[in-house]
C-alpha positions as CSV (number, residue, x, y, z in Angstrom):
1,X,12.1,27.6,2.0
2,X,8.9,28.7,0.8
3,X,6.1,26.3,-0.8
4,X,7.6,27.2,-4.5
5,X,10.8,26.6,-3.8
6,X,9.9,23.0,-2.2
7,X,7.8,22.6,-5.1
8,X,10.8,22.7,-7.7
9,X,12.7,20.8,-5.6
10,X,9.8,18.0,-5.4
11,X,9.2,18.0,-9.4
12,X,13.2,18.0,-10.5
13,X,13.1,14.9,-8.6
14,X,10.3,13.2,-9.5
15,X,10.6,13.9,-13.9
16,X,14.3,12.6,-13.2
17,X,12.8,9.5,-11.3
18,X,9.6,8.5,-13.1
19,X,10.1,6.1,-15.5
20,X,7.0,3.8,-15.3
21,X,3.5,5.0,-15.3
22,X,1.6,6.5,-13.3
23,X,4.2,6.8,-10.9
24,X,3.1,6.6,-7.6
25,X,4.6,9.5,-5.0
26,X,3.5,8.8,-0.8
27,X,2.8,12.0,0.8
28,X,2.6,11.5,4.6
29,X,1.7,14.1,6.8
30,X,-0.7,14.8,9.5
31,X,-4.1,16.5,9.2
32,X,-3.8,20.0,8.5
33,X,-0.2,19.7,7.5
34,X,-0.6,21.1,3.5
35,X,-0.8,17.9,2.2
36,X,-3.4,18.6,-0.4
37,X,-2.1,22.5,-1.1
38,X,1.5,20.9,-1.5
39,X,-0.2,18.0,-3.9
40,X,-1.8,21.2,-6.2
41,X,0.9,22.6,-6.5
42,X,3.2,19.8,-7.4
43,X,0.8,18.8,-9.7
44,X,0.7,22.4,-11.7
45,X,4.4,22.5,-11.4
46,X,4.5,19.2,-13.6
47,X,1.7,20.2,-16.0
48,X,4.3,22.9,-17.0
49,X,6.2,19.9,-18.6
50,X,3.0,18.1,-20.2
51,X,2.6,15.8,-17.2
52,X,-0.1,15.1,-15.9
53,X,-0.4,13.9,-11.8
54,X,-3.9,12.7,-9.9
55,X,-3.9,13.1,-6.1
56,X,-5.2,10.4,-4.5
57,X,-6.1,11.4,-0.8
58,X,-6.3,8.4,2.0
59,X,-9.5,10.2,3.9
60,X,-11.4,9.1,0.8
61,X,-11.2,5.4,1.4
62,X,-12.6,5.8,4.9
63,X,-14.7,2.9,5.6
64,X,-18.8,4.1,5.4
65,X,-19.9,5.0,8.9
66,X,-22.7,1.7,8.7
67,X,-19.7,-0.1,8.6
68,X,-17.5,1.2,11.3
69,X,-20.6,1.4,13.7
70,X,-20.5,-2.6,13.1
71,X,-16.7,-2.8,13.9
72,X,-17.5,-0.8,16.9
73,X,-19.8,-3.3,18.0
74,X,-18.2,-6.6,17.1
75,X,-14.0,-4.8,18.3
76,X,-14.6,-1.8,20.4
77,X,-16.5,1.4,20.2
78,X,-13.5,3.5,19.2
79,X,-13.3,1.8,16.1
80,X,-16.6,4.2,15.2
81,X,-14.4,7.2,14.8
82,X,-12.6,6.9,11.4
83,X,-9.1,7.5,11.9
84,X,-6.7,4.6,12.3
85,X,-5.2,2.0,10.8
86,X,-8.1,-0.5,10.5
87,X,-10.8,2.5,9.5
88,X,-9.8,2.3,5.7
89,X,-11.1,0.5,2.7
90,X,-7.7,-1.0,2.0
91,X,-9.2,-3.7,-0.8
92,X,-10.9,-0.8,-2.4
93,X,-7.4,1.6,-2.5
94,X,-5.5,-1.5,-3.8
95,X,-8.1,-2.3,-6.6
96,X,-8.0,1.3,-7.6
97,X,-4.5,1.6,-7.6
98,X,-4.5,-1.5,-9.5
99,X,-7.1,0.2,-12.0
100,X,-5.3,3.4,-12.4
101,X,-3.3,2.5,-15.6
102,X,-6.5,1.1,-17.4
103,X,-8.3,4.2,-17.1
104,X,-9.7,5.8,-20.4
105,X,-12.3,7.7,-22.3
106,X,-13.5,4.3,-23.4
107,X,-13.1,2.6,-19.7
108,X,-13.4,5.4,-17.1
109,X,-12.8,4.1,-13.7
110,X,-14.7,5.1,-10.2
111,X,-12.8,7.5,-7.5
112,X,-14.3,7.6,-4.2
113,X,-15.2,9.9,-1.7
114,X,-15.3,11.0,1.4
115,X,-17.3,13.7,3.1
116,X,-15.8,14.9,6.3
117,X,-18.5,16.9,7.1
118,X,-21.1,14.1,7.0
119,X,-18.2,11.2,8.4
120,X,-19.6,9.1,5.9
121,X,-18.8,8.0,1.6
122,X,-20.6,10.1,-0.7
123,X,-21.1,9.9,-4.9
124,X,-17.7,8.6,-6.4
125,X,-16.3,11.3,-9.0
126,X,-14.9,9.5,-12.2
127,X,-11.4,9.4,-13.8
128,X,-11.4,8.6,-17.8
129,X,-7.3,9.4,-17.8
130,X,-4.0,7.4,-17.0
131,X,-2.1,9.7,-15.2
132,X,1.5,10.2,-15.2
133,X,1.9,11.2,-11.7
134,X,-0.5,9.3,-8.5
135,X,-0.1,11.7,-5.4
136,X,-1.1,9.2,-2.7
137,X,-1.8,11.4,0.8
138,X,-2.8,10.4,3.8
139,X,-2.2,10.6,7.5
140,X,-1.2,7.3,7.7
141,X,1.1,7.3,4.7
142,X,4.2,4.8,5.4
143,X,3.0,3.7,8.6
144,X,2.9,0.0,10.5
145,X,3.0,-2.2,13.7
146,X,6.2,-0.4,14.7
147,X,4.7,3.2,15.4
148,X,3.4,2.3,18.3
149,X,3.1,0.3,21.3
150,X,0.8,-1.7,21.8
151,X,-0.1,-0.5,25.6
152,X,-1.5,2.8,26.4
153,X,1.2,5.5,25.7
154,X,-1.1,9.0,27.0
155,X,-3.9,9.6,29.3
156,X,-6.8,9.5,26.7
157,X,-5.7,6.2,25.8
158,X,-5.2,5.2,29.6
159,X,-9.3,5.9,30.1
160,X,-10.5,4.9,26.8
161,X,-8.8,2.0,26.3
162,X,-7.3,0.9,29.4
163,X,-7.0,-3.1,27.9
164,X,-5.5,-1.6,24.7
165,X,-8.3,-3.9,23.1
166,X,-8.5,-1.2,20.2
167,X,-5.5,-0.1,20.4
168,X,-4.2,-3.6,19.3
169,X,-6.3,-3.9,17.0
170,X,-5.6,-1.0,15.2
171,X,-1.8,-2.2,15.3
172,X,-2.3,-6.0,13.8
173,X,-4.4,-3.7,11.3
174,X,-1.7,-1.9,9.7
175,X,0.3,-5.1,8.0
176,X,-3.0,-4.5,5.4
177,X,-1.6,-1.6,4.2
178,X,2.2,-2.4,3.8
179,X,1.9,-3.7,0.0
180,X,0.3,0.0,-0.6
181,X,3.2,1.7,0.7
182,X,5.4,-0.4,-1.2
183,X,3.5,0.5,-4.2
184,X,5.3,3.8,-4.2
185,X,8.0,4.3,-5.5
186,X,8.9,7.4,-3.2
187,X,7.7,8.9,-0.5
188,X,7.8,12.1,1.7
189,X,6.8,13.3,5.3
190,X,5.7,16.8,5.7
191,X,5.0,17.1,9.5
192,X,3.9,20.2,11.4
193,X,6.1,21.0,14.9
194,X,4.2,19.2,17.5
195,X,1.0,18.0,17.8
196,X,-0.8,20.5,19.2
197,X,-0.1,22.2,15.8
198,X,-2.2,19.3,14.5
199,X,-4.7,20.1,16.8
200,X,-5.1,24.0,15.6
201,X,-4.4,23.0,12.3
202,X,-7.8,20.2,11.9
203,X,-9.6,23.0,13.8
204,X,-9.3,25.4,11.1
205,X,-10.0,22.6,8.6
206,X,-13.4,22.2,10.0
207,X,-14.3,25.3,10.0
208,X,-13.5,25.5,6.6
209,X,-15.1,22.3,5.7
210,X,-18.7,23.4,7.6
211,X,-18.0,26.7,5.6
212,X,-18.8,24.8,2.4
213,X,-21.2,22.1,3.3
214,X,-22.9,23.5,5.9
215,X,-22.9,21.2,8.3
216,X,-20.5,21.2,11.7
217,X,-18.7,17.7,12.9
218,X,-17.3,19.2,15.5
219,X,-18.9,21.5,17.7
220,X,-15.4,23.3,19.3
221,X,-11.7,23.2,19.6
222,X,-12.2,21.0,22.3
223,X,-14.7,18.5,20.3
224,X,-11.5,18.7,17.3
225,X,-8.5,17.8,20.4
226,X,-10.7,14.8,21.5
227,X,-11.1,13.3,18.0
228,X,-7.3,14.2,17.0
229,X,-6.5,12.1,20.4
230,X,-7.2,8.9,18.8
231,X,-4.7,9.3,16.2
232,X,-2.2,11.1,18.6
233,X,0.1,7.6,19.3
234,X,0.2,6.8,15.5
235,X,1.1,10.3,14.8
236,X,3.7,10.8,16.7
237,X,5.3,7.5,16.4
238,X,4.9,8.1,12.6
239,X,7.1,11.2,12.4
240,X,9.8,9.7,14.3
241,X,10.0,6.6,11.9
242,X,9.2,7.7,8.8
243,X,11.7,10.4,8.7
244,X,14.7,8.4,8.2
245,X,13.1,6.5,5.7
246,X,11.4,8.6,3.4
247,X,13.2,10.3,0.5
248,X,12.2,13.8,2.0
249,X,11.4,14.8,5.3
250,X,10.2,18.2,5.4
251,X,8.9,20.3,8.5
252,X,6.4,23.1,8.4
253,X,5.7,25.7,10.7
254,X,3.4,28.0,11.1
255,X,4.1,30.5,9.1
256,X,4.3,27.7,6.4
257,X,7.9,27.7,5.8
258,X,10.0,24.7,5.2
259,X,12.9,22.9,6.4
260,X,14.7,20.0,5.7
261,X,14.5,17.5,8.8
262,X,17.3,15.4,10.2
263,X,16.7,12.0,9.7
């Protein structure tokens, strides 16, 4: 199916299921995967029936890069590349989810963000709304202790973390995050066909992110597969537990057609 067709499909289900507002919708899905085009889209589809639908993205509640520089120093250095489980504001995401109903004209409420480009928070955009639908995407969406082992499952992690010191960490990490996923009352897994796909895919997205800032992360391809290596375990591990969970598991290839998964 094409992107309009999953679309419908998407927003019959979600007017027919939200009764409580905002209602909050997971959208996992690694980087690259359409998350945030899907998200638009969704979101215009519902406008069409006076509804209203904020996307919140995960990446923008990345902790500042003072901060994982001290993780790095007190854990291990990997824990200075944003990424997993452990690299996220989760306080701030559950305070603004907590705010999200409050916000108004009269009480408008801070939104963070996250520059890519600079791997570090920038100004916070405001939100003076309650909206009906909360599209909360991220990476990591749905994820926990379960994903992955916690010994080195590849090579990178074999010679970066040989003592799974960070690796561990990151896994005793994720039980923060479990009352946000539970906070949504339905989620879905778009996930690209391997993850060299994710690869290609965060690639492009940098060179469409030093496009409009001016200013290049990562040098290469090659500089894009080393950082994606850090999330690879998760990733994978992810995909192959979310999908029989999640109330859609959608694949996307790359010609950015759908399919229904197998659970």
């Amino acid at each position: 199916m094409n992107l309009q067709q999953l679309v419908e499909t998407l927003s019959a289900f979600l007017l027919a299921r939200a009764t409580t507002t905002p209602f909050i919708f997971g959208v996992s899905g690694g980087q690259g995967a359409g998350k945030s085009t899907l998200c638009r889209a969704l979101g215009e589809r519902l406008a069409r029936h006076d509804k209203t639908a904020l996307t919140l993205s995960l990446d923008d509640f990345y902790l500042s890069k003072a901060a994982r520089e001290e993780l790095a120093t007190r854990v291990h250095p990997l824990c200075a590349t944003r990424g997993v489980p452990g690299t996220h504001d989760v306080a701030l995401l559950a305070e603004t989810l907590k705010n999200l109903p409050k916000a108004s004209t009269e009480r408008p409420i801070d939104l963070p963000r996250f520059s890519k480009s600079h791997d570090d928070r920038i100004a916070p955009t405001v939100l003076d709304y309650c909206p009906d639908f909360v599209f909360l995407e991220g990476w990591c969406v749905g994820g926990h202790s379960a994903c992955i082992a916690s010994h080195p499952q590849n090579e990178w992690e074999k010679t970066h973390d040989p003592d799974a010191i960070w690796k561990s960490w990151s896994q005793s990490q994720a039980a923060a995050y479990q009352p946000i996923w539970a906070a949504c009352q339905a989620m879905m897994l778009l996930r690209q066909e391997d993850f060299d796909a994710v690869i290609e895919s965060r690639w492009l997205q940098e060179q469409h992110n030093a496009a409009a800032s001016g200013v290049w992360q990562f040098a290469d391809r090659a500089a894009v597969a080393a950082f994606c290596a850090h999330y690879e375990s998760w990733t994978l591990g992810l995909w192959k537990d979310l999908a029989p969970r999640a109330d859609f598991a959608i694949g996307r290839d790359a010609a950015y057609d759908y399919y229904a998964m197998k659970g």
